[in-house]
VMD Tcl script that draws the C-alpha trace (Angstrom):
set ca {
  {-29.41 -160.53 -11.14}
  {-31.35 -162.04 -13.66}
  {-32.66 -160.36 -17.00}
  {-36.42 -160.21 -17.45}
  {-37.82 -160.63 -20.94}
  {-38.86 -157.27 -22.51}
  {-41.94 -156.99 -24.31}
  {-41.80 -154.04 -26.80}
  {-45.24 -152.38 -28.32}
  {-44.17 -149.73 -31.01}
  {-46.74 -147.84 -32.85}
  {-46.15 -149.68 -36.17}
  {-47.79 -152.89 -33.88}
  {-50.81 -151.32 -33.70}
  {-50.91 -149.23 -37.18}
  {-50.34 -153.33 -38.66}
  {-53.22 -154.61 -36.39}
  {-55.45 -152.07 -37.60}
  {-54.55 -152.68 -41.04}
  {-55.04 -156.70 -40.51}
  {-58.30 -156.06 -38.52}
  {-59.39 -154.23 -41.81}
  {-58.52 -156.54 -43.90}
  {-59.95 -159.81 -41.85}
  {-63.39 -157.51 -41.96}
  {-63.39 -157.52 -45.55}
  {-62.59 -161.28 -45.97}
  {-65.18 -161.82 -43.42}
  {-67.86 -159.91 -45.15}
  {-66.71 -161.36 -48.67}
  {-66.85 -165.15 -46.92}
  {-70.49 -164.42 -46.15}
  {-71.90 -163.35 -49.79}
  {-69.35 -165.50 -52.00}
  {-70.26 -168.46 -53.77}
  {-66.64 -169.92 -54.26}
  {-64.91 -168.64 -50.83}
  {-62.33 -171.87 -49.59}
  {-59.41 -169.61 -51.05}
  {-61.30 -166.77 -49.31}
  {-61.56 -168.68 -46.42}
  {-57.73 -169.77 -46.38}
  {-56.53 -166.05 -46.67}
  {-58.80 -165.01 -43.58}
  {-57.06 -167.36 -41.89}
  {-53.43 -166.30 -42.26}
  {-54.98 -162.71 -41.45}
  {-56.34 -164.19 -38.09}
  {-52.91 -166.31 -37.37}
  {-50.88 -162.31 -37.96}
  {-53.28 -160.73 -35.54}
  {-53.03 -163.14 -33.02}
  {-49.33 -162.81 -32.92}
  {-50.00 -158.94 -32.39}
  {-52.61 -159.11 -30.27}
  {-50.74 -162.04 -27.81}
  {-48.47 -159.11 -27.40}
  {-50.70 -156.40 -26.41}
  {-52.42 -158.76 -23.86}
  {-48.92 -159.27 -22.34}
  {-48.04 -155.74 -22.04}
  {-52.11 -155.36 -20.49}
  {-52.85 -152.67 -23.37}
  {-56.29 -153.06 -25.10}
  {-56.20 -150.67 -28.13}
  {-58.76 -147.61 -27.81}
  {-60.59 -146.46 -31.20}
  {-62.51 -142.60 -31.84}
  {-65.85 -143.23 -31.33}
  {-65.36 -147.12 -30.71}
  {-68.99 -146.70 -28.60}
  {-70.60 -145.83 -31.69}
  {-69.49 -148.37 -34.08}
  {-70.75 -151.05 -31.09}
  {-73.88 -149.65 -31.21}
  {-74.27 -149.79 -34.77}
  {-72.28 -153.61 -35.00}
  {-75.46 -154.58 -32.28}
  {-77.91 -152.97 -34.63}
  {-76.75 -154.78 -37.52}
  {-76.60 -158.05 -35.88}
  {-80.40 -157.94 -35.49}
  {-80.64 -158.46 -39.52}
  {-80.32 -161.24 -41.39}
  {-77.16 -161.67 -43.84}
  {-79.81 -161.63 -47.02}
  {-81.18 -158.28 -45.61}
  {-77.68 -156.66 -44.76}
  {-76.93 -158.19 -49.06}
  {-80.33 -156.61 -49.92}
  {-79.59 -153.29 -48.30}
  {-76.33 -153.30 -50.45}
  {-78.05 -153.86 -53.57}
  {-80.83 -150.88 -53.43}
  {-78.28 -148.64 -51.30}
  {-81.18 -147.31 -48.85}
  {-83.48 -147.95 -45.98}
  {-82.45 -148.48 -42.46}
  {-79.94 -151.06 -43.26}
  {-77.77 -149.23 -45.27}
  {-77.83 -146.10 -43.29}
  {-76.67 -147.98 -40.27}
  {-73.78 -149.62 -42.76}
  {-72.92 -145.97 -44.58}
  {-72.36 -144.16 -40.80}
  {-70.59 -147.08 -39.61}
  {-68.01 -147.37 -42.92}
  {-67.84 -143.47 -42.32}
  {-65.99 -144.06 -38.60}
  {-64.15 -147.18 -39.68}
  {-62.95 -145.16 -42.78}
  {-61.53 -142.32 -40.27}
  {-60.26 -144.59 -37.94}
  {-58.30 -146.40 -40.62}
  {-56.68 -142.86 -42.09}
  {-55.91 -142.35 -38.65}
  {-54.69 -145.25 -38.07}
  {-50.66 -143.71 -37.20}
  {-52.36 -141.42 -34.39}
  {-54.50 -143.76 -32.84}
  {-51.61 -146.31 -32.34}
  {-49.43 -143.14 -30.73}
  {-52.12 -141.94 -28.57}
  {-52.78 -145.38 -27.57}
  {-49.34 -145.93 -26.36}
  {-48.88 -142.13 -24.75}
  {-51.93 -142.64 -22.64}
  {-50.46 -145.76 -21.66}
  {-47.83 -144.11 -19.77}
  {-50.15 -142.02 -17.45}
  {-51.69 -142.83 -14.23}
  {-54.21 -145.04 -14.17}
  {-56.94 -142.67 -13.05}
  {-56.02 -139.76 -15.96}
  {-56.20 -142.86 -18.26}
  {-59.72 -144.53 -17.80}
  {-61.06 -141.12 -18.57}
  {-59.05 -140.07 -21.50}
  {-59.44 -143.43 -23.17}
  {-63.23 -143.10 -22.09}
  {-63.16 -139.76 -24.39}
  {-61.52 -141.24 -27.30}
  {-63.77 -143.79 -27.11}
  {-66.83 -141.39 -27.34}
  {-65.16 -138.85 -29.43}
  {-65.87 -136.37 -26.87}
  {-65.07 -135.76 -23.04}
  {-67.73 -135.25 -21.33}
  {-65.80 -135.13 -17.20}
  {-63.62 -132.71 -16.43}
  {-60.05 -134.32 -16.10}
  {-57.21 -133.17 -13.68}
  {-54.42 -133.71 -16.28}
  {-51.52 -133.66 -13.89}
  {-48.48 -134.96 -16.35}
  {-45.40 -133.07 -17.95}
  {-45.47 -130.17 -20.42}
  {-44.30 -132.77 -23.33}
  {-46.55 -135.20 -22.51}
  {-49.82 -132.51 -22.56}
  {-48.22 -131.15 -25.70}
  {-48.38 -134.38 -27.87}
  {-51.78 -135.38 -26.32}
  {-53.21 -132.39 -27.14}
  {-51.98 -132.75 -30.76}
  {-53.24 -136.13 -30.77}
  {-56.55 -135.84 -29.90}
  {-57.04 -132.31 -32.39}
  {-55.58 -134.83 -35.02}
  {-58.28 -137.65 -34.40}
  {-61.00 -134.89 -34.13}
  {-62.28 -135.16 -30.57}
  {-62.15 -132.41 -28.30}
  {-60.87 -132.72 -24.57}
  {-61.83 -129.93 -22.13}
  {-59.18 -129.70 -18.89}
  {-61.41 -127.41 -16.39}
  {-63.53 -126.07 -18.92}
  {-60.90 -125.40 -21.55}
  {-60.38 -126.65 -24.28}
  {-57.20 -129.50 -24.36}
  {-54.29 -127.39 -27.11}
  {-51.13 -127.79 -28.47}
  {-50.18 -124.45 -28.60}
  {-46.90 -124.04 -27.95}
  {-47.57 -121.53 -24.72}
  {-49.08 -125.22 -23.05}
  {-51.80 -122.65 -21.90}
  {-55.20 -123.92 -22.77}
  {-56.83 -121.94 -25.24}
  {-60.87 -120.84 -25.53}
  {-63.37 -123.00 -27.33}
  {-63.40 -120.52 -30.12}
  {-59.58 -120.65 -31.25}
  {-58.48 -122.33 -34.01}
  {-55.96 -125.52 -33.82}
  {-53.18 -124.52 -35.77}
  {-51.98 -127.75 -36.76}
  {-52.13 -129.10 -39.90}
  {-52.19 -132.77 -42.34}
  {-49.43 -132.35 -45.60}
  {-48.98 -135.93 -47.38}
  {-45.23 -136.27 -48.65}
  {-44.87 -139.06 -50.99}
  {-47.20 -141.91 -49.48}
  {-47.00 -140.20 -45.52}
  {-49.04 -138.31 -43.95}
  {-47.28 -135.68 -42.08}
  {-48.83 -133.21 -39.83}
  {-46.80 -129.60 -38.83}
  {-47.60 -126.22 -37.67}
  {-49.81 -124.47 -40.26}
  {-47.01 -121.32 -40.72}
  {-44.72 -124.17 -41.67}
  {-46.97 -126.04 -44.26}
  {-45.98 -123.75 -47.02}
  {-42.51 -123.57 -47.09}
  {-42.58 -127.82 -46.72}
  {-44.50 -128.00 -49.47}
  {-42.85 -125.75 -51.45}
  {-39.37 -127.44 -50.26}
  {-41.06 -131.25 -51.16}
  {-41.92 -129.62 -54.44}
  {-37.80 -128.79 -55.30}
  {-37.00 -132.13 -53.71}
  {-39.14 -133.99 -56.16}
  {-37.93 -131.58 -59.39}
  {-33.97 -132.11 -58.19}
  {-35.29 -136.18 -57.62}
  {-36.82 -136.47 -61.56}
  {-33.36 -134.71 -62.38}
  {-31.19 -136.69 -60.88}
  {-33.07 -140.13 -62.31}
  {-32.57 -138.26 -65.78}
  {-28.70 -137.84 -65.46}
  {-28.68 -141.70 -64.12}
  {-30.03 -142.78 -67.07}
  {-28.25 -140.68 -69.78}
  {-24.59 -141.67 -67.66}
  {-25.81 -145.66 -68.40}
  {-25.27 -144.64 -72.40}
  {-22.29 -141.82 -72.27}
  {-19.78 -141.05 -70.63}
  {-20.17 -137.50 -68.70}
  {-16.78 -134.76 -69.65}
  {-16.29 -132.59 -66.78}
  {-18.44 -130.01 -66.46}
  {-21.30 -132.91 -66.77}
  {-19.77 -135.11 -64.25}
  {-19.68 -131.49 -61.78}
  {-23.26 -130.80 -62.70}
  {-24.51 -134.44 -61.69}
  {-22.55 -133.71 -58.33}
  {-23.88 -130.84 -57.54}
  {-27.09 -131.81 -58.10}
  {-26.77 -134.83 -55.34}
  {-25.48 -131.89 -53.20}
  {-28.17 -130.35 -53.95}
  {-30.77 -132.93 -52.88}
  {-29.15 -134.24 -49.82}
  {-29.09 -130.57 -48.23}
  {-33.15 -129.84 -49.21}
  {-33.83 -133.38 -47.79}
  {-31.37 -132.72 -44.34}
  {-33.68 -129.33 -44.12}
  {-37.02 -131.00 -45.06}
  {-35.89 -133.35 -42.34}
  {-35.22 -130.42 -39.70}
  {-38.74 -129.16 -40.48}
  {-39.95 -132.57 -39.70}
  {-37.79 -133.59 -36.59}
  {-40.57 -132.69 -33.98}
  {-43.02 -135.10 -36.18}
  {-40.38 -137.86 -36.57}
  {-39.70 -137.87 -32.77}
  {-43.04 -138.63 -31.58}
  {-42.53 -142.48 -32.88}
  {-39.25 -142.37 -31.83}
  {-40.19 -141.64 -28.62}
  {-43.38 -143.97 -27.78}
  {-42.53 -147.17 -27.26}
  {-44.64 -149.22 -24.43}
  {-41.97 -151.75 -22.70}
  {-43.04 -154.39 -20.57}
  {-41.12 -156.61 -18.60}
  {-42.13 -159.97 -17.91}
  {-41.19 -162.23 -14.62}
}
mol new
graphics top color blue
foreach p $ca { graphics top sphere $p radius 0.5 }
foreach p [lrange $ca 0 end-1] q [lrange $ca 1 end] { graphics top cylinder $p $q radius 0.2 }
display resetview
């Protein structure tokens, strides 16, 4: 038997193209309006060369990466086309008129859609994974940032879970037989009137998202971590000039005790978080 290639499509793949299609849209814009843009022009083109690399993958693997309220920003990308590249400049400079309102509701999307960026690559690849028919529609909402066609959503409890989570964390809401989509943890769907009770904490440079009865005790847990962190870097740098006795030498252990055990908990808090990338991961196999 032979051993077909295996294409692999993580959600860090499509967090990077998002981040490289960002940053090609900048160098793009700046190309336009800059006097003095061949070194401009020469760092676009690494961009392009890193995104074709990604997106030579996601063409193998037949996955074509689904944005909140893509339909939107197409309408207002075909709106601005219609204006010359001294107008769109112009529009800039006086910051009003048509022109800019088109650019300011477009850079409010793309803004989202870029602090998003971690849940749109996992929904992306979870709504790979379901039948064809459930998928068309649900990528059709995100698309939309709304569903407007009931869906038959006919896949298991852990999938509905994280879906539901997803699409409360991108802000568009999905109604199953005139429900709203939930993640409560009953996996009943819930009334238009109740309240997702998810919520956004950033740890350090991550955005994390948990139940809202957990987010105080994380924070207040990231807050010790952090104190027992600063102390820790304190004792490093007084044992680089003296040389600890005992009791100093216990202390400084204790205190690594210490912060391994509040990051193993902060950890345990987090393990339902951590698992979803774990756990989506598109593979392809190619003949």
């Amino acid at each position: 038997m032979i051993d077909m290639p295996e294409i692999l499509i993580t959600p860090s793949d499509i967090v990077k193209s998002i981040e490289l299609n960002k940053q090609r849209a900048e160098l793009d814009f700046k190309v336009k309006f800059s006097v003095q843009n061949e070194s401009l022009k020469s760092e676009l083109k690494k961009i392009e060369t890193q995104i074709a690399v990604i997106a030579d993958k996601l063409i193998k693997v037949g996955l074509r990466v689904a944005l909140p309220k893509e339909n939107q920003l197409n309408n207002f990308n075909s709106e601005l086309k219609k204006f010359k590249d001294s107008e769109i400049l112009e529009a800039l400079k006086l910051k009003q008129g048509k022109i800019y309102d088109l650019l300011l509701a477009r850079g409010v999307i793309i803004k989202e859609n870029f602090d998003n960026k971690h849940n749109i690559a996992k929904i992306n690849i979870l709504l790979s994974k379901f039948p064809v028919t459930i998928r068309t529609k649900l990528l059709e909402a995100l698309r939309e940032g709304k569903l407007s066609l009931d869906v038959s959503l006919d896949v298991d409890e852990k999938s509905r879970l994280l879906l539901a989570k997803l699409f409360n964390r991108l802000g568009v809401q999905v109604f199953i037989n005139g429900k709203l989509l939930s993640g409560s943890s009953s996996g009943q769907p819930l009334d238009k009137n109740v309240t997702y009770t998810e919520t956004s904490i950033v740890l350090g440079n991550k955005c994390v998202w948990v139940a809202a009865d957990m987010a105080d005790s994380l924070i207040e847990l990231n807050n010790k971590i952090r104190q027992i962190s600063t102390k820790i870097q304190l004792r490093n740098a007084e044992r680089q000039v003296k040389i600890f006795n005992e009791n100093e030498e216990q202390e400084f252990v204790q205190l690594q005790s210490e912060y391994l055990s509040l990051l193993k908990n902060q950890d345990a808090l987090l393990e339902d978080f951590y698992s979803e990338e774990r756990e989506l991961v598109f593979k392809f196999f190619t003949s």
